[in-house]
C-alpha positions as CSV (number, residue, x, y, z in Angstrom):
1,X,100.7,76.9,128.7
2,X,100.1,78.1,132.0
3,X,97.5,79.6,133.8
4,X,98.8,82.9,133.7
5,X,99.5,83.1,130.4
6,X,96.5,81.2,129.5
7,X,94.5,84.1,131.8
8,X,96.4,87.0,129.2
9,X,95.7,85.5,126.1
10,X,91.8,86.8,126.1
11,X,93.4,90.7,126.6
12,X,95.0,90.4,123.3
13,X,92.0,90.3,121.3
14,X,89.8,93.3,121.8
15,X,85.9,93.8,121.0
16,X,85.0,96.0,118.0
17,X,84.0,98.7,120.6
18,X,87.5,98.9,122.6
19,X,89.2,98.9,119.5
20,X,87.4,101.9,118.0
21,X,88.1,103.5,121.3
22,X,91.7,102.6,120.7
23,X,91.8,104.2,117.3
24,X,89.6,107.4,118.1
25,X,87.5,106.5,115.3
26,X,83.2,105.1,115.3
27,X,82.3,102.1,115.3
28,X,80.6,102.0,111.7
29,X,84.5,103.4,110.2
30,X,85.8,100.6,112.2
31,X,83.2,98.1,110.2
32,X,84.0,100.0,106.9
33,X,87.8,98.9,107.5
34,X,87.0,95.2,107.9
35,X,84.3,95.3,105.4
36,X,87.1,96.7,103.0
37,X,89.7,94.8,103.8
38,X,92.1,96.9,105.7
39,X,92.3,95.4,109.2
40,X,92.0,91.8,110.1
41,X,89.9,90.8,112.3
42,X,88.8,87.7,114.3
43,X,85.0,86.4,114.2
44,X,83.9,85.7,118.0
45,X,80.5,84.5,117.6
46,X,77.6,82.8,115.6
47,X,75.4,85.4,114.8
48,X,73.8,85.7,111.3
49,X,73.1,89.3,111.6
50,X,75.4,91.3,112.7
51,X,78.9,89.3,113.6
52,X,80.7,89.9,116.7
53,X,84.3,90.2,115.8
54,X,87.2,90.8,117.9
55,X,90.8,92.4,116.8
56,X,94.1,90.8,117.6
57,X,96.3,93.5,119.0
58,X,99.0,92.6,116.4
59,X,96.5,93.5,113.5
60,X,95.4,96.4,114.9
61,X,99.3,97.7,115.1
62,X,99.6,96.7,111.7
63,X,96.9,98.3,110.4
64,X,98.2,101.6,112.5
65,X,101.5,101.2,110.7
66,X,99.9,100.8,107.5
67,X,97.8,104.0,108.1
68,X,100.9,106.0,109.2
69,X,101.3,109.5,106.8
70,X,105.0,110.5,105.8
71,X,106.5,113.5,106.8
72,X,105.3,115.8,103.6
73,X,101.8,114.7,104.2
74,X,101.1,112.8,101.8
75,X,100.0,109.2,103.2
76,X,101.8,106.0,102.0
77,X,100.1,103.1,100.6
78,X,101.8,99.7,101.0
79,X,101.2,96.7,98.4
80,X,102.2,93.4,100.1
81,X,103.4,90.8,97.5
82,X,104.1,87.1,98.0
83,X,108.2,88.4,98.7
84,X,108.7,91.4,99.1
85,X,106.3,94.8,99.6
86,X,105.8,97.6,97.4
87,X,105.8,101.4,98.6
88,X,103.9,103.6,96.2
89,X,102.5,107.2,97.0
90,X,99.0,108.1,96.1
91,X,98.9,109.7,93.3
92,X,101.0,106.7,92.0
93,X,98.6,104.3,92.4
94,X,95.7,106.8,91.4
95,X,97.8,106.6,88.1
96,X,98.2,103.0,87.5
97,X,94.4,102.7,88.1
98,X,93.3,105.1,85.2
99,X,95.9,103.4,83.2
100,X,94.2,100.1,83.6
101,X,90.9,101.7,83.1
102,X,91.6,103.1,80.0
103,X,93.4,99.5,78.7
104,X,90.2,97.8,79.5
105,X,87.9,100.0,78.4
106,X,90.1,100.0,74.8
107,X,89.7,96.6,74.3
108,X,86.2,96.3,75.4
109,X,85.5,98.0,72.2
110,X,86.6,99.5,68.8
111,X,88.7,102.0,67.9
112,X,85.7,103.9,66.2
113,X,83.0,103.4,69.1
114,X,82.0,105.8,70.7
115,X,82.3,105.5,74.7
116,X,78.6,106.1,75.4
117,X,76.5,104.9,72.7
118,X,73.5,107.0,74.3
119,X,75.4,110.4,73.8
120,X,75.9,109.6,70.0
121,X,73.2,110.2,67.4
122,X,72.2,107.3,64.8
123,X,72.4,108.1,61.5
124,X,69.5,106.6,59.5
């Protein structure tokens, strides 16, 4: 590595505050992305309260590829699996979600209970 190269690599990573700039967003949406798992990031420092973190430029792309909305408006959510990735549209996955609601909350009980036993009156 040389010392040129060696002198870029720090301008690849950028602090939380140049990368909110960056995206046109706050600071605390930027945090909601990390804390949610939508962009990567990079921890920079010890601290126990409140950790510094830095964002590779790479990630950040990424993350504004993932983000991108087709052309009918409707944004695009992409599902990375161990080979390939999946493409499905909101609504889909809004879908697949209730399914999987209702399938748990099915077997979680009988087919006679009622889903909120507080609504329902005893009979004595």
């Amino acid at each position: 590595m040389t010392s040129d190269s060696a002198s870029n690599d720090h301008k690849i990573v950028l602090t939380l505050a140049a990368t909110a700039k960056l995206l046109s967003i706050s600071t605390s949406t930027l945090r909601d992305f990390v804390r949610h798992g939508e962009i990567a990031y990079i921890p920079l420092g010890r601290g126990t309260l409140r950790v510094k973190i830095g964002f590779h430029v790479d990630d950040i792309a990424d993350f504004v590829k993932r983000r991108k909305v087709c052309k009918s408006g409707r944004s695009v959510s992409v599902k990375h699996e161990a080979n390939s990735s999946v493409v499905t549209g909101f609504l889909t996955e809004r879908q697949m979600r209730l399914d999987e609601k209702a399938r748990r909350r099915a077997e979680g009980r009988g087919k006679n209970e009622p889903f909120h036993p507080r609504l329902t009156t005893t009979q004595s």
